[in-house]
C-alpha positions as CSV (number, residue, x, y, z in Angstrom):
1,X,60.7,-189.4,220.0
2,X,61.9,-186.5,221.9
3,X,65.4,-185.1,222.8
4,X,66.8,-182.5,225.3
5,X,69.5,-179.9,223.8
6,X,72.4,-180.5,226.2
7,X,74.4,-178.2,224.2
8,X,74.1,-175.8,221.4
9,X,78.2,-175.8,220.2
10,X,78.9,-178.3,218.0
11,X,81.2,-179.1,214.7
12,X,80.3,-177.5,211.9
13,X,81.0,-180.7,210.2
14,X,79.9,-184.4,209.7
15,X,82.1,-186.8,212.1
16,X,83.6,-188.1,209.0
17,X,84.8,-184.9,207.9
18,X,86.2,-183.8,211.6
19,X,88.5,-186.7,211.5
20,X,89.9,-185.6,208.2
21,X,90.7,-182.3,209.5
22,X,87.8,-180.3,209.2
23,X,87.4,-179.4,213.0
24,X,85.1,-175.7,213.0
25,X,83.2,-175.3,215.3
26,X,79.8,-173.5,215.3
27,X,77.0,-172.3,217.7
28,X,73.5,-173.2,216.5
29,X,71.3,-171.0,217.3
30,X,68.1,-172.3,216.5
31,X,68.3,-174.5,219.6
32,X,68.0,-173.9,223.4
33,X,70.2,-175.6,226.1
34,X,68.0,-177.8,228.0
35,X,64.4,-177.5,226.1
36,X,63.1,-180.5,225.1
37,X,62.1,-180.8,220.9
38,X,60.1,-183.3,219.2
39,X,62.1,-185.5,216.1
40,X,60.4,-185.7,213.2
41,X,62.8,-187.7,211.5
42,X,66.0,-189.1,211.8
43,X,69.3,-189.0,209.1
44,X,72.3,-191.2,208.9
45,X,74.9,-188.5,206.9
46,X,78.5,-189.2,206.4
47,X,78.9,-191.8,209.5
48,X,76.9,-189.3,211.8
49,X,73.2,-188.8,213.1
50,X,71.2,-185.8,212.4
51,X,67.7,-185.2,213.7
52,X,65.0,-183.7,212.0
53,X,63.7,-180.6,214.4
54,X,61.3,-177.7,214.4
55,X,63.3,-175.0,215.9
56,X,63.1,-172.3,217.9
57,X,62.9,-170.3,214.6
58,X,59.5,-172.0,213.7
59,X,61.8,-174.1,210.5
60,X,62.1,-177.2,209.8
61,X,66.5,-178.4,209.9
62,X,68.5,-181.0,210.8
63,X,70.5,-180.7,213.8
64,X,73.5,-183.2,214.7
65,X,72.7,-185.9,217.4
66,X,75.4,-185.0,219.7
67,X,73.8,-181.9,220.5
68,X,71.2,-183.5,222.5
69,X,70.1,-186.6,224.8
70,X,67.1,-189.0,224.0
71,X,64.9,-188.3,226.7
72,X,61.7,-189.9,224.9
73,X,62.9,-193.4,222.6
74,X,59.7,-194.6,221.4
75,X,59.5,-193.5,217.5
76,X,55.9,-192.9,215.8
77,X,54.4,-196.0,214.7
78,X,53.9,-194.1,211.4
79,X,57.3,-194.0,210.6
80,X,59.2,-195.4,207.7
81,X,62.8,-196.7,207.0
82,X,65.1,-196.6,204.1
83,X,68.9,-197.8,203.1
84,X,70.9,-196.1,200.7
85,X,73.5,-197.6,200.9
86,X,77.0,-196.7,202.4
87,X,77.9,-193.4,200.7
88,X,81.0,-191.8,201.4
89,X,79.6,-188.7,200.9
90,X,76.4,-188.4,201.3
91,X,73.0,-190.1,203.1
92,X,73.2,-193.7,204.0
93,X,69.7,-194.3,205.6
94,X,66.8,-192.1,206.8
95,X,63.6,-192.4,209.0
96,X,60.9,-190.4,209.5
97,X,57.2,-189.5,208.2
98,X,56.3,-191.0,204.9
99,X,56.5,-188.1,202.6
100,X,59.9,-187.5,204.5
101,X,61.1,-190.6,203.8
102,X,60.0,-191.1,200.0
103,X,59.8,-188.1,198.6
104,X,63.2,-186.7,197.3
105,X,61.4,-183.5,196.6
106,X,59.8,-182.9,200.2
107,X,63.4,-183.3,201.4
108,X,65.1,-181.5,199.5
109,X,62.5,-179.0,199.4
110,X,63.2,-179.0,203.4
111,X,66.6,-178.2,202.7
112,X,66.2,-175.7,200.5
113,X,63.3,-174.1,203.0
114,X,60.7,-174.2,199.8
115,X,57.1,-172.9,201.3
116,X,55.0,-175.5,200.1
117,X,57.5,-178.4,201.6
118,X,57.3,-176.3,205.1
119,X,53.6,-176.3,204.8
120,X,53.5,-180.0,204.6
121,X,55.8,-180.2,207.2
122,X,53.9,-178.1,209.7
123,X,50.7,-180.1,208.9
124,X,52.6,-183.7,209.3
125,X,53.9,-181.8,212.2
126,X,50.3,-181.2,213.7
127,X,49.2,-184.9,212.8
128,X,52.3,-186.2,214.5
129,X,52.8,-184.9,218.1
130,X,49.0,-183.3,219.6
């Protein structure tokens, strides 16, 4: 799957928590007005879309949907699916790369930018998009 940045201001904020109130605003830097980026996983967080993006700062982070277009909509064959549930605060489903997907300590370990979870990420990263 690939997406084009159409913009690089966005809410600071999950769309739940911008209709409470919470309206900042932000400019994410890590991303580039019209380049195109690969998805290497996808995160349904608070009743919003985040994608899963290696950024123009050579990391790993989730970025929220609305700051790009799908220009690419076929997802990796090698992808995996799970449901959560619906939590009001937190992660209701998530797709993506295996270890991504079932390992809470890969993704957290994203998060968190721990070195050994960015070198599996950069290797998945290699396996997934030649």
């Amino acid at each position: 799957m690939k997406v084009r940045c159409i913009t690089d201001d966005g809410y600071l904020f999950s769309p739940r928590k911008v209709r409470e109130g919470y309206n900042q605003k932000t400019t994410y830097n890590g991303i580039e007005v019209n380049r195109d980026y690969n998805v290497y996983g996808i995160l349904f967080y608070e009743d919003g879309l985040r994608y899963l993006l290696f950024d123009d700062y050579g990391t790993p982070y989730w970025y929220p949907a609305e700051l790009f277009e799908v220009i690419e909509n076929k997802i990796p064959e090698t992808w995996y699916y799970k449901f959560y549930g619906y939590d009001e605060e937190g992660i209701s489903a998530i797709w993506g790369y295996d270890e991504l997907v079932h390992s809470e300590k890969h993704f957290d370990g994203l998060s968190e930018q721990e070195p050994e979870e960015i070198e599996l990420f950069l290797k998945i990263k290699k396996e997934m998009y030649n």
